[in-house]
C-alpha positions in Angstrom: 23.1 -58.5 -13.2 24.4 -58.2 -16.8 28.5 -58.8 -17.2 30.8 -55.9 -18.4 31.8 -56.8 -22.0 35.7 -56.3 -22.3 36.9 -56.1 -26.3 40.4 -57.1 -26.3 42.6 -56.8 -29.7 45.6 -58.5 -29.6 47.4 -60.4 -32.4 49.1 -63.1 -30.2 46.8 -65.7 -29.8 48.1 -67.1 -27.0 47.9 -64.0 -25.1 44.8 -63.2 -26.0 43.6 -66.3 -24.9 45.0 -66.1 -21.2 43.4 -62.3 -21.1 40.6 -63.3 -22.3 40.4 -66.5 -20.0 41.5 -64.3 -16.9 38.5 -62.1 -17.9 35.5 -64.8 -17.7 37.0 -66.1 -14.8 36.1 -62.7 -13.4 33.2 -62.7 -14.8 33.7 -60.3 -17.6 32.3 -61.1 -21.5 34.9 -60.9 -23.6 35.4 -60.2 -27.6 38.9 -61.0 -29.7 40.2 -58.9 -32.3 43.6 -59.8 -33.9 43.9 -56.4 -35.8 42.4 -52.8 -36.2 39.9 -53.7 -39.2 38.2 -56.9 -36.6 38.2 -54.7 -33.9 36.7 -51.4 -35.3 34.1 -54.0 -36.7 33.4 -55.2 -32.8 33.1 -51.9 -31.6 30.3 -51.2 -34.0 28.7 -54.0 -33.6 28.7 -54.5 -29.7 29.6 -51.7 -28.0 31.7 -53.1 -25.4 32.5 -51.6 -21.9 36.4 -51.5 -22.2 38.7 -52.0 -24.5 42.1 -53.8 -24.1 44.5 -53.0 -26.5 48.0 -54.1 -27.6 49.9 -51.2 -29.6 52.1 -53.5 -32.1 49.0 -54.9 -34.5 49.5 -55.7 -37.7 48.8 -52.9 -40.7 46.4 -50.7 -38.2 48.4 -50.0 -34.9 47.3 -49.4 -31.9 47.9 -45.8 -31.9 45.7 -45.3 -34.6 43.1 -47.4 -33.5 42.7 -45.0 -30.2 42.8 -42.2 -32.4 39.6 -43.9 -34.0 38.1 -44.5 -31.1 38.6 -41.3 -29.6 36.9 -39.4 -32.3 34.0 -41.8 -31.7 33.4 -42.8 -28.2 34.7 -42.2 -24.4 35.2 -46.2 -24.2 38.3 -47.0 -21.5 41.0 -48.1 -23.0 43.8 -50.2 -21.7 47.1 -50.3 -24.0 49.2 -52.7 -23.9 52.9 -53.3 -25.3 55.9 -54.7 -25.4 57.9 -50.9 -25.4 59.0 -49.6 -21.9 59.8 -46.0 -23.7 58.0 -43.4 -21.6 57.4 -41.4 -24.4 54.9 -44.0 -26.0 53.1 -44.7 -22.7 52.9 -40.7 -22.5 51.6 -40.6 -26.3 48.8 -43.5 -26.0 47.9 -41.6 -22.7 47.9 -38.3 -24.7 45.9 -39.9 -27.3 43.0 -41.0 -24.4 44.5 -44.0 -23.2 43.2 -44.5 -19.7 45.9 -46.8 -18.8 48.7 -48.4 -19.8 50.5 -52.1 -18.6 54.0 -53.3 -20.4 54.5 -56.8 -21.1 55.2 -59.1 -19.7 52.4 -58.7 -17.5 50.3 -61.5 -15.2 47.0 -62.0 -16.2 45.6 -61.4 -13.0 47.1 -57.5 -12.6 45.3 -56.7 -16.2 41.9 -58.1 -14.2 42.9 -55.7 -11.6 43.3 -52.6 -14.0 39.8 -53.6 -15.7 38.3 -53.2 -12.1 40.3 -50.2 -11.5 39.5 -48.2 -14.9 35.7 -49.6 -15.3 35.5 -48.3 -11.3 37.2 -44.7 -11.8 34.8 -44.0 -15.4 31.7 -44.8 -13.7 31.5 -48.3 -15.8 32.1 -50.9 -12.9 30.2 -53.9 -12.0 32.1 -56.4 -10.0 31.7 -59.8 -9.4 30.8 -61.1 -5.9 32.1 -64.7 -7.0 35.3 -62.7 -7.4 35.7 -60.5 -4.8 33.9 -62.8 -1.8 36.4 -63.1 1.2 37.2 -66.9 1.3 36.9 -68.6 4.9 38.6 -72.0 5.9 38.2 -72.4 9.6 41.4 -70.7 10.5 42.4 -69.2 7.0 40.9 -66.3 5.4 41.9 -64.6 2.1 40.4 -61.3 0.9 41.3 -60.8 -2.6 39.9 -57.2 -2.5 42.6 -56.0 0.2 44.5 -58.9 -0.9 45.3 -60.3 2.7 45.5 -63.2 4.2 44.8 -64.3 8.0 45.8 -67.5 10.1 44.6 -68.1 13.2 43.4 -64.6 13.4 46.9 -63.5 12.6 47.7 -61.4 9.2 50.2 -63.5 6.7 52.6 -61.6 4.5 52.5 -63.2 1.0 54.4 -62.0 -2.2 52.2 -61.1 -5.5 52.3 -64.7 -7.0 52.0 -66.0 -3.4 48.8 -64.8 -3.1 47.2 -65.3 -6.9 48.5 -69.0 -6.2 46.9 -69.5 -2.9 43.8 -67.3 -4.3 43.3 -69.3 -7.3 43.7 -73.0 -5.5 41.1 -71.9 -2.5 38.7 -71.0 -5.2 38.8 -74.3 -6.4 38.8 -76.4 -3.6 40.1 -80.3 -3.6 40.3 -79.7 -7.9 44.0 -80.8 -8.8 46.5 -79.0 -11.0 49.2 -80.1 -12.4 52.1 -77.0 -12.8 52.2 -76.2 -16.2 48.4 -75.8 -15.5 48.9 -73.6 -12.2 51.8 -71.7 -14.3 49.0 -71.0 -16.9 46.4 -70.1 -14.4 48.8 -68.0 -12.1 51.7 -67.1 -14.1 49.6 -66.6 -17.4 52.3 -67.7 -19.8 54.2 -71.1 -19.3 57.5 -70.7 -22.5 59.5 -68.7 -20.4 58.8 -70.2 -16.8 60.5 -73.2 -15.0 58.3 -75.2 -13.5 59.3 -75.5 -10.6 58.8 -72.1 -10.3 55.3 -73.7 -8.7 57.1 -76.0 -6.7 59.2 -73.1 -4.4 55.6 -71.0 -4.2 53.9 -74.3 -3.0 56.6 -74.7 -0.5 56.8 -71.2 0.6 53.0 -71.0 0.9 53.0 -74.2 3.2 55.8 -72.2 5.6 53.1 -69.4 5.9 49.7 -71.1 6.2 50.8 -74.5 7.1 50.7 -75.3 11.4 53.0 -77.6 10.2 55.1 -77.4 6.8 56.6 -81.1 6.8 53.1 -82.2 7.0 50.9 -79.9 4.8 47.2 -80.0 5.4 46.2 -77.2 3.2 48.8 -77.4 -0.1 48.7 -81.0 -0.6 50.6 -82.8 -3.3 48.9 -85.5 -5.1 51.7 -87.3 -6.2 52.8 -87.9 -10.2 50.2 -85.1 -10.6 50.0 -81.8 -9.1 48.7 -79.8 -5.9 45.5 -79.4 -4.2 44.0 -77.0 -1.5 41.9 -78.9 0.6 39.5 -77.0 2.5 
C-alpha cells in the first residue's frame, strides 16, 4: 500500500519539523518547503497528495501560492497561520483552500485534518498502525472515536489526556523524558512548563489507574521520565 505524500511549506523550521514528524508517524511521506519558489519546485516534481501550507512565507505568500496552485491542480490544501482574522481564513477558503487551522495548533489535530480533507476529496489512505484500537487487558483506546474503556467502562479524557495516553501505549515500556513527551504531545516545548506533563500524568493515573497512589500503567522511572507498561 503506497503512503500519501503530504508537501508542507513552512518557513519555521522547527515547526515544520514537528509537522512533518507528526506526519511519518502516521504514516504519511512528507516534503519541506521553506518558501513559494522550493515549493512550486516540489509540486512539479512530485506531485504530492496534500499540501500544508503556512500563509506568512517569505517573498511568495501563501495567498499567492494557492492562487498558483489553483490555476494548476485540485491538490487539498491546508493553510495555516498565525492571523485569527475571519476575513483571511474566508479569503484562503475563497481562493480553494480546503481547510484552514490557526496557530498555535497541536501536531496531532493537523494529522487529524490531513485524514479528514485526504478522506472528504477522495484522496485517503489511512494507516492501520495508526488507527488500530489498542487493547491492554482491561484498557482499550480507540484513537478513531477517540475513547477510552476500563474495565469495560468508558473513561472521559481531555484532548491532551488522550494524545498523551495514545502516544505512550503505542510505545510500550519505551521511556520519555517531558521535554520529549511535550514535543511528542504538545508539539512545541518554548512556551510549555514542564510540568505541564506531570499534572496529565497524574490526572491520567486518577482515570485509568485501580489505584492512583500505586500506578501500574503510568509509571515513573525516576530522574528520567514516564512509561506505559502494558
Amino acid at each position: 500500500m503506497e503512503k500519501k505524500t503530504i508537501l508542507v511549506v513552512e518557513d519555521e523550521p522547527s515547526i515544520a519539523e514537528v509537522v512533518s514528524l507528526y506526519l511519518q508517524r502516521a504514516e504519511f511521506r512528507t516534503l519541506l518547503a521553506a518558501d513559494g519558489p522550493t515549493a512550486i519546485r516540489q509540486l512539479e516534481k512530485h506531485f504530492p497528495d496534500l499540501v500544508v501550507l503556512d500563509i506568512m512565507l517569505p517573498g511568495m505568500d501563501g495567498m499567492a501560492l494557492t492562487r498558483w496552485i489553483r490555476e494548476r491542480s485540485n491538490v487539498p490544501i491546508i493553510m495555516l497561520t498565525a492571523r485569527r482574522e475571519e476575513a483571511d481564513r474566508i479569503a484562503g477558503l475563497e481562493l480553494g483552500a480546503d481547510d484552514y487551522v490557526v496557530k498555535p495548533f497541536s501536531p496531532p489535530e493537523i494529522v487529524s485534518r490531513c485524514r479528514a480533507v485526504l478522506r472528504r476529496t477522495g484522496r485517503a489512505e489511512e494507516s492501520p498502525e495508526w488507527q488500530r484500537t489498542l487493547t491492554f487487558t482491561d484498557l482499550t483506546i480507540d484513537p478513531l472515536t477517540r475513547t477510552v474503556t476500563v474495565s469495560g467502562q468508558t473513561v472521559i479524557l481531555t484532548a491532551k489526556e488522550f494524545d498523551m495516553l495514545h502516544f505512550l501505549t503505542r510505545h510500550p515500556r519505551q521511556v520519555f523524558t517531558r521535554d520529549q513527551l511535550l514535543q511528542n504531545v504538545w508539539g512545541l516545548t518554548d512556551y510549555i512548563d514542564p510540568g505541564t506533563v506531570t499534572v496529565h500524568v497524574r490526572r491520567l493515573r486518577e482515570k485509568i489507574e485501580t489505584d492512583p497512589s500505586r500506578p501500574a500503567r503510568i509509571l515513573t522511572v525516576w530522574g528520567v521520565g514516564y512509561k506505559f507498561e502494558p
